[in-house]
N, C-alpha and C positions, 0 to 999 in steps of 0.2 A: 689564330691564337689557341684553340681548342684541340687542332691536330697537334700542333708544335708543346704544347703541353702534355702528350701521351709520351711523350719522351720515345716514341718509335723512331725505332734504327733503320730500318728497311718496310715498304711496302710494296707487297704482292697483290696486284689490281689485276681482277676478272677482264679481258679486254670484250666479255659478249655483253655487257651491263653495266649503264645506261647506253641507249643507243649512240651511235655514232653522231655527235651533235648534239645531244642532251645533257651534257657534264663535260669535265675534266678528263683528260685524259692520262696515263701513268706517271707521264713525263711531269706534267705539270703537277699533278697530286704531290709528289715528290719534293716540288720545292714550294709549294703549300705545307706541308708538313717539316718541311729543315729536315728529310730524310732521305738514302737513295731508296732507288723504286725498280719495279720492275715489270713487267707485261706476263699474264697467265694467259695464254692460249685456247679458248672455248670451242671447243669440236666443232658442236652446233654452230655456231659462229661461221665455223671455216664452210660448211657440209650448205646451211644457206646462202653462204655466198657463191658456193659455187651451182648451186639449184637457178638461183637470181641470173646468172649468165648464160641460163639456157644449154648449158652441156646433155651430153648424152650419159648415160650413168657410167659407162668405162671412163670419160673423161671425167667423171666429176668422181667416181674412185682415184684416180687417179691424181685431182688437184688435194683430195686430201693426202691420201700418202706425202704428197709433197714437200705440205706444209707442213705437216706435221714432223715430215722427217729433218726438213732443216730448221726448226722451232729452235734448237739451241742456238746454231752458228746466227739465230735472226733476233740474237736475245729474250727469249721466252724464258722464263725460272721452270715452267709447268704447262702442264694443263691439266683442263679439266670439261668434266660433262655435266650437263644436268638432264641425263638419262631420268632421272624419279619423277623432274617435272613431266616430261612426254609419254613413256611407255612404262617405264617403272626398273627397278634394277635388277628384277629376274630378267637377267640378261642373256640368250642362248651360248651354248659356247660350244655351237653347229660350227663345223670348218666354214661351210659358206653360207650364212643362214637368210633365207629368203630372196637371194638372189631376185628370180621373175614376179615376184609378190613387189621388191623393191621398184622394178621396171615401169613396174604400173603405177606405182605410186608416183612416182618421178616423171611418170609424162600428165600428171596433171599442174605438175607445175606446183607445188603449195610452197606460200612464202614462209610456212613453218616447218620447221626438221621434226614430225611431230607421229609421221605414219611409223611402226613399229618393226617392218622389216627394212625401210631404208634408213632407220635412225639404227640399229642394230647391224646391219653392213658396212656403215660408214666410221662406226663405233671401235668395230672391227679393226677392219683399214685403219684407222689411225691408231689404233694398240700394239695392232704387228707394225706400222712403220717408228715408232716412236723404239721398241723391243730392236727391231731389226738397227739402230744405229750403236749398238753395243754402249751404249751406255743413258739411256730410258730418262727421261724427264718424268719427276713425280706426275700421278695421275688424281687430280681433284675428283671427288664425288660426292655431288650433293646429299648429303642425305637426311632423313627425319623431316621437320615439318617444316614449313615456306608461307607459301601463298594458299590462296583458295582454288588454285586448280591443279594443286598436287592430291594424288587421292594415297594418303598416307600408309596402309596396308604395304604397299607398293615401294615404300620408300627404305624400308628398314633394311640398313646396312648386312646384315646377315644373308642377304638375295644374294649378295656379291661373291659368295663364297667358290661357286666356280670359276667365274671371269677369275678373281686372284688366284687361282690353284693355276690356272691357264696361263697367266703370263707371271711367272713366281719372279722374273726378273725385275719387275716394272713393282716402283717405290707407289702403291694407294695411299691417299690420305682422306678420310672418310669426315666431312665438315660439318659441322652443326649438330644434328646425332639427336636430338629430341625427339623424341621421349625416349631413343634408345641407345641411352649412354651406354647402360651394361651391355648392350649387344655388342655396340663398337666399343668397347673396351674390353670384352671377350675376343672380338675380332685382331686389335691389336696385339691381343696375348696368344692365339695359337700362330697365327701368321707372320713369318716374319717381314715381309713387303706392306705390314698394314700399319699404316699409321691414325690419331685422329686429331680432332678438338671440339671445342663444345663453341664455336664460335658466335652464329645466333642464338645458341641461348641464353649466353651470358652479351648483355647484361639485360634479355627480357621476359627471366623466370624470376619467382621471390627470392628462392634462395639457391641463390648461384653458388654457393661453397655447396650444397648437399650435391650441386651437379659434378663439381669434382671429384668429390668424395667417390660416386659411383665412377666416374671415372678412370678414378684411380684403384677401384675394390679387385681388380684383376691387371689390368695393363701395366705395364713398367713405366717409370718416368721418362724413361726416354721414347715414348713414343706417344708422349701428350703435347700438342702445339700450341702456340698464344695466337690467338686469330680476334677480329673484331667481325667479319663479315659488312662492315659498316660501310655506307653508301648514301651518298646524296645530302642527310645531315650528319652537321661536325659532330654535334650533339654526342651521335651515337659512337662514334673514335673513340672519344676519353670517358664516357660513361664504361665503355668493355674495358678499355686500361684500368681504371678505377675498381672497377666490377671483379676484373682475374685479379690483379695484386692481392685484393681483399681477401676473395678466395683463398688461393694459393696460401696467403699466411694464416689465415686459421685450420686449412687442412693440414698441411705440411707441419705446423709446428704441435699438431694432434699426435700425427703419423711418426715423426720421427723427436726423437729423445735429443738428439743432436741440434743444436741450433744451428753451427757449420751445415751441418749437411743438409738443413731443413733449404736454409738458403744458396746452397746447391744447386738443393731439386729446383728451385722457385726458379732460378737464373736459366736451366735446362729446358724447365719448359715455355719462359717467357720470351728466351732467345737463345739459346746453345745447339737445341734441339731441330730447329728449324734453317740457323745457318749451315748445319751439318747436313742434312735433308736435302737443302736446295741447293749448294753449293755454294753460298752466299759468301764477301769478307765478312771477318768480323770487324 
């Protein structure tokens, strides 16, 4: 009742979260929601599964290229890293960075993608294979605050500034953004591959329009996304629907003089903006 109430057209589900056996999966979210659905693609995800099979590190460069590079023809909308939580987004952007540093990591076996030169190799790999299919699925990045074992310095969307100069092909979409909206809304405004939204913050800051607001003090409309980030309660689906509309019409009808255009923009970023992005129907 509570998904089918946000009135969402499409949902874009993280496949590395909740584990395998823990929840729903996209498929079902989907018709939980009266919406279609689709699978984002978790690096990490891919990089431990193939650590879990006991590969050697060539093979298991190699199982990511893979998947990654067939991620569209296997239905994936995206992917995405959560680089901030393990090593942080000063990401090197060494042609081959840490290779025998990786090696040794990899032969202890860790059931977490979490040591800093094999999660930044495999990171790698899967950016040139995703670049290398001539037409790049968006690349998610978590960014700004989470949990209690992200160490937040680390997390701030502005690290990224070379990894995007480096693959200028591949569409970034920088999520969540707290506390640094304006950064990724500066990010959005000099690069053209960057995209954002404010997606856990809203709806669990007071005031979720002022997060817009800075959202919007540099970035263009069209490169703000509606995202809920929401997971495990319904609760949280329609309190973020709830939370962005609200927003969006008291910034929007501040910002622009225009009533048409106000709700324009609103329509752009709560859905024109992201079927164009992803490739979605409308």
């Amino acid at each position: 009742m509570l998904l089918r109430a946000t009135g969402t057209d499409w949902l874009l589900i993280d496949d590395g979260f909740p584990a395998p056996g823990e929840g729903e999966d996209w498929r079902r979210m989907g018709e939980l929601a009266g919406c279609r659905s689709a699978p984002v693609m978790r690096i990490e995800r891919v990089g431990e599964e193939g650590i879990a099979r006991g590969t050697a590190l060539d093979d298991l460069r190699n199982h990511v290229r893979g998947e990654v590079g067939a991620a569209r023809e296997n239905g994936f909308a995206g992917l995405k890293t959560i680089a901030a939580y393990r090593s942080g987004l000063d990401v090197t952007t060494a042609p081959e960075p840490g290779a025998d540093a990786a090696a040794r990591a990899l032969a202890a076996r860790p059931a977490r993608l979490e040591d800093r030169a094999l999660l930044e190799l495999l990171l790698r790999d899967a950016l040139e294979a995703n670049e290398a299919t001539g037409a790049p699925l968006p690349v998610q990045v978590h960014c700004g605050f989470g949990d209690a074992d992200l160490f937040l310095p680390r997390a701030d969307p502005t690290l990224l500034g070379p990894l995007v100069e480096r693959f200028r092909d591949t569409p970034f979409v920088l999520l969540h953004c707290y506390p640094f909206v304006r950064q990724a809304g500066w990010m959005a405004h000099v690069y053209g591959n960057v995209f954002f939204d404010v997606s856990l913050t809203i709806p669990h800051v007071w005031r979720a329009s002022e997060m817009v607001r800075e959202a919007l003090e540099l970035a263009p409309v069209s490169k703000l996304l509606y995202a809920s980030d929401a997971s495990r309660t319904p609760e949280l689906y329609h309190l973020a629907a709830l939370g962005w509309r609200a927003a969006l019409a008291e910034v929007l009808a501040e910002a622009l003089d225009d009533p048409v255009a106000a709700a324009r923009a609103g329509r752009a970023i709560l859905r024109d903006n992201a079927l164009a992005l992803y490739g979605l129907d409308g």
